[in-house]
N, C-alpha and C positions, 0 to 999 in steps of 0.2 A: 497578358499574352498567353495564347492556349494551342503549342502547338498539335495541329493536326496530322494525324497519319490515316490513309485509307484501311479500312478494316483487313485483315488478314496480313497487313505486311508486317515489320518486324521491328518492336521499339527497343531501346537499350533497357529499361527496365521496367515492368509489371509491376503493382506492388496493389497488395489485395487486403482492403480494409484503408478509409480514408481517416479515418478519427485520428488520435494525436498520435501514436507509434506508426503512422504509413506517413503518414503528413508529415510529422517532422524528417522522415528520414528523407523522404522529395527535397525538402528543404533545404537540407546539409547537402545533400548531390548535386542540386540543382546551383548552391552558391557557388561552389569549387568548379561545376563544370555547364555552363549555361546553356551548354548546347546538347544535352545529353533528351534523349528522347525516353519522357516520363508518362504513362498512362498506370491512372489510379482508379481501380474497379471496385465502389463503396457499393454494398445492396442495399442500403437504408437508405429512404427518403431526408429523414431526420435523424440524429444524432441521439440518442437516451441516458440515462445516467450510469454511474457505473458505484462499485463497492467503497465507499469511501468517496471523498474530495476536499481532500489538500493537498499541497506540496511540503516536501522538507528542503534541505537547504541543497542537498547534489538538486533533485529535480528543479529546483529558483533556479540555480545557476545555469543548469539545461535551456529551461526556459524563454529566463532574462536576457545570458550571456551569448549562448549559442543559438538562439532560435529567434532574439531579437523582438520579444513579447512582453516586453516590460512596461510600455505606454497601455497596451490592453489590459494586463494583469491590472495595473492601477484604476484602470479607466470601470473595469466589468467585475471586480471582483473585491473581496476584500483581505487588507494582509494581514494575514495571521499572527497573532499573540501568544504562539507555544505551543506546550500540552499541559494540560488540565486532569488530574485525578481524584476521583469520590469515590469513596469506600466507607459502607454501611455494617453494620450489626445490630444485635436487636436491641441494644440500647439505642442507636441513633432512631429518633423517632422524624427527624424535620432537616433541612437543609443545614445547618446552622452546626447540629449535631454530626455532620459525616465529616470522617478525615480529608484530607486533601492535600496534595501534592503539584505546582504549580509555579510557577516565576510570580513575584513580587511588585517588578519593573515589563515595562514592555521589554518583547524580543530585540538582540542584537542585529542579527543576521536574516535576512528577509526570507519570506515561506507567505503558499498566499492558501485561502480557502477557495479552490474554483467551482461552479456549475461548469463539471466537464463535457456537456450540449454545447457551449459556447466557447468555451477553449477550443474544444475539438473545432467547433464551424470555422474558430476563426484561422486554426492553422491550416486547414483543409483551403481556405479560399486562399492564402497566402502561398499555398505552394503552384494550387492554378494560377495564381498571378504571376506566378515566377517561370511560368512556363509550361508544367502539367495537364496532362489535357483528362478528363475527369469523365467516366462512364458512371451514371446513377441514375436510378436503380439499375445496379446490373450484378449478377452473382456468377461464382465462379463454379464450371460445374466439374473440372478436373485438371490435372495440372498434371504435365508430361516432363521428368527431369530427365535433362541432356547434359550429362558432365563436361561443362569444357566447351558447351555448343549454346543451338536458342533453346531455349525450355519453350512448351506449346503449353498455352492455357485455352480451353474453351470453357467460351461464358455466354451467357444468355441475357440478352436486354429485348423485354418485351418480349414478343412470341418469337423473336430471334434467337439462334444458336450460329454464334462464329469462334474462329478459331486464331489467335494472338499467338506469338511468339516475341522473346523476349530472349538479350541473352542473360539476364537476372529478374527473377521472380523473387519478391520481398513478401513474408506473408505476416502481414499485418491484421489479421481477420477478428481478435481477439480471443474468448475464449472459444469461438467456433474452430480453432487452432486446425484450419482446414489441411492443410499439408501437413504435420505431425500425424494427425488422424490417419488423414489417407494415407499414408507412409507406413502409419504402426510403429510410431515412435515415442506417440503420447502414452504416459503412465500418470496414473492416479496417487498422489502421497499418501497412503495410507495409514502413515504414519501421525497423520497429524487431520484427523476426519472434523473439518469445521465445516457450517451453515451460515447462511446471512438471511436475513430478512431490515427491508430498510425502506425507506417512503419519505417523500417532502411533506411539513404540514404547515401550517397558520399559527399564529396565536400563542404560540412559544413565547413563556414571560420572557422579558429582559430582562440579564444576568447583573446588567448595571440600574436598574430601572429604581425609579425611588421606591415603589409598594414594597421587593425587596429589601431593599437598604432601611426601609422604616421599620419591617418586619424581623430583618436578621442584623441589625447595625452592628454586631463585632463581626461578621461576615465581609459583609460590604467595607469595609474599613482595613480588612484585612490584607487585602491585595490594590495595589497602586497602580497596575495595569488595566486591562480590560479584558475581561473573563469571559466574554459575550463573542468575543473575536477570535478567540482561542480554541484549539481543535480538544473541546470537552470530550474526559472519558467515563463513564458511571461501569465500575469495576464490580465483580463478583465471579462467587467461585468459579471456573470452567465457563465465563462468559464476561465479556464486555461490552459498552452500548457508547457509540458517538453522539454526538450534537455540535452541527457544524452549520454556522450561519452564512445564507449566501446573501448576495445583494438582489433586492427586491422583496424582501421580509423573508421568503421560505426559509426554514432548518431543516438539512436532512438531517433523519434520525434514522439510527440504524441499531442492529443486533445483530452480533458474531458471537457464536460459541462452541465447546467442542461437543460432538455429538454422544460421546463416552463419558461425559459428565454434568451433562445438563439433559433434559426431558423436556423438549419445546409443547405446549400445549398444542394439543389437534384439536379444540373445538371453535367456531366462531371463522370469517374470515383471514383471510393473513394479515390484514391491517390490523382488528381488532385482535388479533393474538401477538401482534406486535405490540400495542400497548398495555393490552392486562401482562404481560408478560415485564413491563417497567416498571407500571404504576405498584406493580405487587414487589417486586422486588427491590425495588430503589426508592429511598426518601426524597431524592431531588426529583426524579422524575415524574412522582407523584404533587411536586409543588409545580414545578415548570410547565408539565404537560397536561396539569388539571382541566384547563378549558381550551387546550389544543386538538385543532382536527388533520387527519391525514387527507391527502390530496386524494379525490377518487381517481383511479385508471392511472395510477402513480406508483405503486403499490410493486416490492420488488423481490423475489425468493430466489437464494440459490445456494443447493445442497453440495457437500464435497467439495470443496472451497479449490484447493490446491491440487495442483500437478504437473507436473513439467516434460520435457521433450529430452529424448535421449540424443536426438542431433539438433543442432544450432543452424549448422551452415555446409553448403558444399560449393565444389565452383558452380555456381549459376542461382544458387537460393541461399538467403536465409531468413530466420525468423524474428519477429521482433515484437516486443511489447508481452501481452496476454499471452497471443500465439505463440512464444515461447515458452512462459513457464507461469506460474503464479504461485506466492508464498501465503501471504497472510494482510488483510486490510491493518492492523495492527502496527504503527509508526509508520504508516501510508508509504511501503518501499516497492508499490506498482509502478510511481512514477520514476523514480530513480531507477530502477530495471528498465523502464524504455529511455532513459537518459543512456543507457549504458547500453542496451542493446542498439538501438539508433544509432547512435555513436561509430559502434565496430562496427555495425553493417556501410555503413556512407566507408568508412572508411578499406574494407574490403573491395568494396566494389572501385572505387578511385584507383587503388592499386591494380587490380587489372584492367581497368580502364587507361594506363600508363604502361601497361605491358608487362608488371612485375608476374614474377611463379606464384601460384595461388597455394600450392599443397601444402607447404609451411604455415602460410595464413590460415587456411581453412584448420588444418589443424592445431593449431593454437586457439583459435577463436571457440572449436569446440571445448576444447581441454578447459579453457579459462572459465565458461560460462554453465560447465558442465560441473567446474569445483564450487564457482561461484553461487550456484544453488543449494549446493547441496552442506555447503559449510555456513551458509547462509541461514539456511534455515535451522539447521545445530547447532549453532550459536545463539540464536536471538528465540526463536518460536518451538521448538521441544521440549512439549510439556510444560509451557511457559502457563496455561491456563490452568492448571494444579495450583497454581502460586497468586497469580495476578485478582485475585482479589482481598488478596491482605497487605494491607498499608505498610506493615515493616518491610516485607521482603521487597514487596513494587518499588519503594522507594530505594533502596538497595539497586535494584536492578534497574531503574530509571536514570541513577547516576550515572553506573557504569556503564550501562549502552549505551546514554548520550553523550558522553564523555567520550569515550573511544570512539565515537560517530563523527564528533569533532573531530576529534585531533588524529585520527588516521582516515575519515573518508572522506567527511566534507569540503576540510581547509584544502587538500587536496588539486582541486578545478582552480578552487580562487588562487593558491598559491604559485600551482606551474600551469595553468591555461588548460586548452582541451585535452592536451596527453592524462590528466584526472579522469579523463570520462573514458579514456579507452582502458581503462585497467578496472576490471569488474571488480566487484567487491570481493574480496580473500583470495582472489585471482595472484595476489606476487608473495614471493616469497619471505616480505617482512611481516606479511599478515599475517602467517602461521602459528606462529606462537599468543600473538593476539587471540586467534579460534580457538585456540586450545584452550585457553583463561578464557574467554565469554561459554565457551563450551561447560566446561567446569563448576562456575556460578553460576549456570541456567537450572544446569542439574541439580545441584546443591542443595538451590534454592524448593526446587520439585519435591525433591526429600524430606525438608524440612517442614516443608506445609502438610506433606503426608502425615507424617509424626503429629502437626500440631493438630489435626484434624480427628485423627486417632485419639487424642488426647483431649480433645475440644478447648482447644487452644487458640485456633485458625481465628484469623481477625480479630485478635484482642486489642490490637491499637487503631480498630476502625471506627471510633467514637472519640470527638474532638481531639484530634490529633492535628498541625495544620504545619506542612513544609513548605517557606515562601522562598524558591530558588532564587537567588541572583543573577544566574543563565553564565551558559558556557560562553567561551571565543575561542579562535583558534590558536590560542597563545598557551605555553606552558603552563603558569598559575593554576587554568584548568586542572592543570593535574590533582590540583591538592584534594577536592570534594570525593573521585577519584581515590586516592590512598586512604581519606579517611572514610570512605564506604568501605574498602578490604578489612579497615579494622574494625569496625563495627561489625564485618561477616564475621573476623576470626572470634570475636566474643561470643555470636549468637552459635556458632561451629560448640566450643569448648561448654558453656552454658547446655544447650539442647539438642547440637545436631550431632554428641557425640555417639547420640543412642540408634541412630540411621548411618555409624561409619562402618559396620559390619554385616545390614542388611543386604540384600540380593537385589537389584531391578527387576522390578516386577511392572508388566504390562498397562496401562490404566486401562479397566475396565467398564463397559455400561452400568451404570447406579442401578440396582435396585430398587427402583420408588415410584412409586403411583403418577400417573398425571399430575395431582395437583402438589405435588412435592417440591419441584422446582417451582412451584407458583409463588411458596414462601420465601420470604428475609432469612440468609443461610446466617448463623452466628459466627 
């Protein structure tokens, strides 16, 4: 069903950008209220890929529970086996040789690997089905906020220019974050300056494949699960690299790094600089992608990774997904942000659609998603790339953040139903002291690597070291990996970090080093 409205007249709500953050929120309004007049204005013919694809267990829940994508997810996609980490030095010469960090067993709790082309299609056609009536290609060429009233969009389809009104505009645009922009509310995190470069290719060996397992058989032996299905990370200093198998052969493969401590090669293609850029620096990816080709016209760049919006929402707009904020591809928390942004917007808008006072809501909605970035990102990703390519401390910090991801945001949805999903991450007040402990160990750990790197120390245990997790649940016991990671901080504290407990924070700065300096295997 697609209902129609004559152009110029007035729908209840706009919502600009049809991919999975405009789509789902149609979605959730459209089931609570079927009669609600939806027009969704995508400007793409087709749908592209985005930084990362997978989900974690909020965005499955999102997904599956809320969004009712569970037969698709099975049907198009495949479900994911964890996270997976590799970490080289220059003794490791070959796969066999690199640390790694990884479950034992398959995953408990379900998380899928998507082609977010076909996610996105299919929510987008699900919400038309439900009612939606769908402008494409059509782009939005301004957007008029009316507090309290209809907000006017004019948009162009074809050689046409009309003008919509709505009394809620959703902007869903992603990072075109068209209404922040035109607002002047968009800021850049400057704090935390990362790049991505990533592309589909062919011919990626298999993680389970016998050539491997004949080649590495304590490897292959070593984990009971499936490593091929698993959301792979190839770790190094001031940079990490995914490998995420979709269904139909392709693996994306991608690089994210921070631009203050890595030197991305400028010579050769971006494809081609995306792989001398692996095959030089990582063992595995010199075995895996040896006679792998990138997809031409596939091929993906984007500088300054993050930044977020000073406003959320007012009576008549809010923001969701991209278009709100973006943190880090790093434990894939874009989709959990549009689980949560989605979320409170369906539910803001229902609320005045029922005739509740908006000022409360609106202000709440900002206050929460406005802490929830920003402690978000203090918590898990500040200066996290100082560290994350050394095996002892990753591992450290892979407990604790998955562990408290468990047992304070995950279990959450599954435990008490959708009220999980309207409570943004560090948004209540028992999360507080939680931020302040991940805050703490983020930092800690940053230090520590500084010292050890000064000292050339940095990745001593990135040569056959091999951690085969058991995997969390949302049950207490988790606690225990948890307290015994603290005790393993407070020794490596007392041992070596006691020599950075007097230092200053000091800025991280751009390296000093040639072009081909980041080309090399860092020790």
């Amino acid at each position: 069903m697609n209902k129609e409205n004559p152009a110029g007249t007035a729908f209840d709500v706009v919502i600009v950008g049809g991919a999975l953050s405009g789509a789902a929120t149609a979605i959730l309004l459209l089931r609570e209220k079927p009669d609600l007049r939806i027009l969704i204005i995508e400007k793409s013919t087709v749908f592209t890929r985005k930084v990362g694809e997978a989900t974690v267990e909020i965005s499955t829940y999102f997904l599956t529970r809320s969004l009712g994508l569970t037969r698709h997810l099975n049907d198009n996609h495949y479900a994911k086996q964890g996270l997976r980490f590799y970490f080289s030095n220059d003794r490791a010469e070959t796969l066999s040789d690199c640390s790694e960090i990884g479950g034992r067993y398959l995953s408990r709790i379900p998380s899928f690997l998507v082609d977010r082309a076909v996610l996105d299609s299919e929510a987008l056609r699900r919400a038309c089905e439900m009612g939606a009536q769908l402008w494409r290609p059509a782009s939005v060429q301004k957007i008029e906020l009316v507090p309290g009233g209809n907000q006017k969009i004019t948009v162009r389809r074809g050689e046409n220019v009309e003008e919509v009104q709505a009394r809620w505009v959703i902007d869903a645009s992603g990072v075109a974050a068209i209404l922040s922009r035109q607002q002047g509310w968009w800021r850049p995190n400057t704090e935390h300056p990362t790049a991505a470069a990533w592309s589909r290719w062919k011919g990626v060996k298999d993680w389970e494949g016998p050539d491997l397992a004949k080649k590495f058989p304590c490897f292959a032996k070593a984990c009971f699960g499936l490593r091929g299905t698993a959301t792979n990370h190839l770790m190094g200093y001031g940079w990490w690299a995914w490998l995420i198998a979709l269904k139909g052969g392709d693996v994306s493969v991608g690089v994210v790094f921070d631009q203050r401590l890595v030197h991305w090669p400028e010579e050769g293609t971006m494809a081609q600089r995306l792989k001398d850029f692996l095959m030089q620096n990582h063992p595995i990816a010199r075995e895996l992608l040896a006679n792998a080709q990138w997809t031409d016209g596939d091929v993906h760049w984007r500088k300054n990774l993050p930044y977020y919006s000073t406003t959320y929402a007012g009576d008549g707009f809010s923001l969701v997904g991209d278009a709100a904020a973006f943190l880090d591809p790093f434990y894939s928390p874009g989709m959990d942000w549009i689980s949560f942004t989605a979320t409170c917007t369906a539910e803001l808008i229902l609320a005045q659609q029922r005739g509740e006072p908006m000022a409360h809501r609106v202000e709440k909605h900002n206050r929460d998603f406005t802490q929830s970035y920003h402690r978000w990102f203090n918590a898990v990703y500040r200066d996290k790339y100082v560290y994350m390519g050394d095996f002892q401390l990753m591992k450290l910090a892979f407990l604790m953040d998955l562990g408290l991801y468990y047992l304070g945001v995950a279990s959450q949805p599954y435990k008490r139903g959708k009220v999980g999903l309207t409570e943004p991450l560090y948004s209540t007040p028992p999360s507080t002291p939680v931020f302040h402990w991940m805050r703490c160990y983020n930092r800690r750990f940053a230090k520590i690597a500084q010292a050890r790197r000064a000292r050339n120390r940095f990745g001593m245990t990135n040569h056959k070291h091999r951690f085969m997790f058991k995997g969390y649940t949302f049950n207490s016991p988790s606690l225990i990996p948890i307290i015994q990671s603290v005790l393993v901080w407070g020794w490596i504290e007392l041992t070596e970090g006691w020599r950075t407990w007097f230092t200053k924070e000091e800025p991280q700065e751009s390296p000093a080093m040639s072009p081909n300096m980041a080309m090399k295997p860092m020790p």
